[in-house]
C-alpha positions in Angstrom: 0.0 0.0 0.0 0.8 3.6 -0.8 1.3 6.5 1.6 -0.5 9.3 0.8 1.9 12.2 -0.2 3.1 14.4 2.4 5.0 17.5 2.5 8.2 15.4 3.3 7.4 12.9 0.6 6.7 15.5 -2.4 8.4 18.6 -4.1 5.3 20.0 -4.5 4.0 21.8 -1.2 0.1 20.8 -0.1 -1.8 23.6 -0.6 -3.5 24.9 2.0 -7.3 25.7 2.8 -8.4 29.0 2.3 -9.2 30.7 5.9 -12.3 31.7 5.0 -15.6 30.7 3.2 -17.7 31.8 0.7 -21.6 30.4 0.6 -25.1 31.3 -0.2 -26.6 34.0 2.2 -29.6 32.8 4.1 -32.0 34.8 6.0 -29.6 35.2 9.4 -27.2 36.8 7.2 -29.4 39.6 6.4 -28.2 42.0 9.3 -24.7 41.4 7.9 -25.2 42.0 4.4 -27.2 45.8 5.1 -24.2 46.6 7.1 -21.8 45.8 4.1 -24.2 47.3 1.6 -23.9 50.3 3.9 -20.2 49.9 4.2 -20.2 49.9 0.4 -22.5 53.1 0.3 -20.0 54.8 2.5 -16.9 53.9 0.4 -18.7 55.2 -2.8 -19.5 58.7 -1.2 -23.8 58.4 -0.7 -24.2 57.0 3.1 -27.6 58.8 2.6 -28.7 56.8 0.0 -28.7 53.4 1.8 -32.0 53.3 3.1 -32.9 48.9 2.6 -34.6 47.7 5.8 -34.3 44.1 6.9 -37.9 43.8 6.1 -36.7 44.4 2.4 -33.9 42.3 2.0 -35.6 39.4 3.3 -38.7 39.8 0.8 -36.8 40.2 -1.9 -33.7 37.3 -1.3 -36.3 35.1 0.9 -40.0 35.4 0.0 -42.3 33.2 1.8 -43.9 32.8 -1.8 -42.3 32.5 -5.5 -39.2 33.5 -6.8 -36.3 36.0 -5.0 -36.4 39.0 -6.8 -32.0 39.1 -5.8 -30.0 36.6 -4.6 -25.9 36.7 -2.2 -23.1 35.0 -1.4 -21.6 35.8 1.8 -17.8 35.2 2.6 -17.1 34.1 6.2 -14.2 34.0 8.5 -13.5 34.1 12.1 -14.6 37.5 12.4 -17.8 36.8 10.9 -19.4 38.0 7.6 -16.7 39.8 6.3 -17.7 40.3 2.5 -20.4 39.9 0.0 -21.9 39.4 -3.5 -25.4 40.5 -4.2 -27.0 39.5 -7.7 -29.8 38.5 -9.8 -30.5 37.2 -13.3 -30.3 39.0 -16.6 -31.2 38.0 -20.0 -30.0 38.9 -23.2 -31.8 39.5 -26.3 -29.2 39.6 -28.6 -28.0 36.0 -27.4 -31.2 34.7 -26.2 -29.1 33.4 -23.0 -29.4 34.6 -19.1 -26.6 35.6 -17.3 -26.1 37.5 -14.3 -26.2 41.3 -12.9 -23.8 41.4 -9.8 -25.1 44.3 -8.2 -22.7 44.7 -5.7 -19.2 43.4 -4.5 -18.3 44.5 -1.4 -15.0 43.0 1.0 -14.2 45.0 4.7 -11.0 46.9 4.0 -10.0 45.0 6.5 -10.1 41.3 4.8 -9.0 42.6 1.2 -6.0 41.2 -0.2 -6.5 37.8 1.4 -8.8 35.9 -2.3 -12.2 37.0 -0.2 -12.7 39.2 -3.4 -11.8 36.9 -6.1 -13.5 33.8 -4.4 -17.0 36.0 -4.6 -16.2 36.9 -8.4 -15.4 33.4 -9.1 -18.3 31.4 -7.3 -20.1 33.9 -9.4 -18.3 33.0 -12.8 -18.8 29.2 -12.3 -22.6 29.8 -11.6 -23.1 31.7 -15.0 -20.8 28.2 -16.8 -22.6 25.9 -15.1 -25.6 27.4 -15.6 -25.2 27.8 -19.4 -25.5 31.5 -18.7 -23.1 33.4 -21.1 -22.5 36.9 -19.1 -21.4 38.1 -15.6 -21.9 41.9 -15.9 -21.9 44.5 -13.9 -21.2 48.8 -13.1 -18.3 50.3 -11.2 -17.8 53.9 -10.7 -15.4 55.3 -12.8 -13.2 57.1 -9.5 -12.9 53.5 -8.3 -9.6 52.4 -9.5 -9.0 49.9 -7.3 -12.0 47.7 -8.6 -11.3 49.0 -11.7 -8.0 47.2 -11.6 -9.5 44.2 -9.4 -11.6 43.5 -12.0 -8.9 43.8 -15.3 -6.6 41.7 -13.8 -9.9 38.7 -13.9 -10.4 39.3 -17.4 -13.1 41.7 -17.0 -13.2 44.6 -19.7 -15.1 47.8 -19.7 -18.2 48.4 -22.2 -17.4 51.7 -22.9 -19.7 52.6 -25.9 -22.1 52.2 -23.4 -23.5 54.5 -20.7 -26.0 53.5 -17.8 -29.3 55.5 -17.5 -31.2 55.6 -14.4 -34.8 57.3 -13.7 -36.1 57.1 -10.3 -37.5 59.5 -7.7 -39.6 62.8 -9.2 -38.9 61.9 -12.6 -39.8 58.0 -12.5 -43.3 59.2 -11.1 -43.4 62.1 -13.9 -42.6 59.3 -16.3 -45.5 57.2 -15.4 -47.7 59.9 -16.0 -46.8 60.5 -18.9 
């Protein structure tokens, strides 16, 4: 019988676990992921305009009848629910195919730099390919560099001929009346 490779038996060193965990969020996570979305809303300058309530969040990613209207990943470590992924499904025309809208990717400064970030983005990926869903899109403000970066160096590319229009407020309400 063979021993099972070692450290001391290979060149090749045995790769460690990561420390942390990413899964799908369920509805104890829900305090965690408003206080990342608000951690998020903080880093991009509108603290104001964070105003989901738990109530929210757990109609739209747990309804007690049909379909979530969002879904999330959480990543966990010893400290707890340290970063998050919050999505839902898209669909193409041109391609006919579904894919997915991540809505927002958010890791505590803290816990960045240790795959927390990647992990999300890549749970996400192998969802869309096993799936059979062809895109994994999403918007990043154009200050952010960092996930500007983040996301190039995973393949990611910008759409730039494109440009994201938003009506909501005074002018969605003037826009149903119209």
């Amino acid at each position: 019988m063979t021993p099972e490779p070692t450290r001391e038996t290979t060149d090749q060193p045995i790769p460690e676990r990561p420390a942390f965990l990413v899964r799908p969020a369920d509805v104890h996570d829900v305090p965690d992921l408003l206080r990342l979305v608000r951690a998020l809303a903080e880093y991009e300058k509108e603290p104001e305009a964070a105003t989901a309530t738990p109530a929210q969040f757990e109609a739209a990613l747990f309804p007690a009848v049909g379909d979530p209207t969002a879904y999330a990943l959480v990543a966990q470590n010893d400290d707890g629910i340290v970063g998050m992924a919050l999505w839902f499904r898209s669909f193409s025309t041109w391609t006919g195919e579904a894919g997915i809208w991540l809505e927002d990717l958010f890791v505590q400064p803290d816990q960045r730099g240790s795959g927390i970030g990647q992990a999300l983005l890549g749970t996400l990926a192998e969802l869309c390919v096993d799936n059979g869903w062809t895109r994994l899109e999403w918007a990043v403000l154009d200050w952010n560099t960092p996930s500007i970066e983040f996301y190039r160096a995973r393949g990611a590319r910008p759409l730039d001929d494109w440009t994201t229009f938003r009506v909501d407020g005074d002018a969605l309400s003037r826009l149903a009346r119209a």
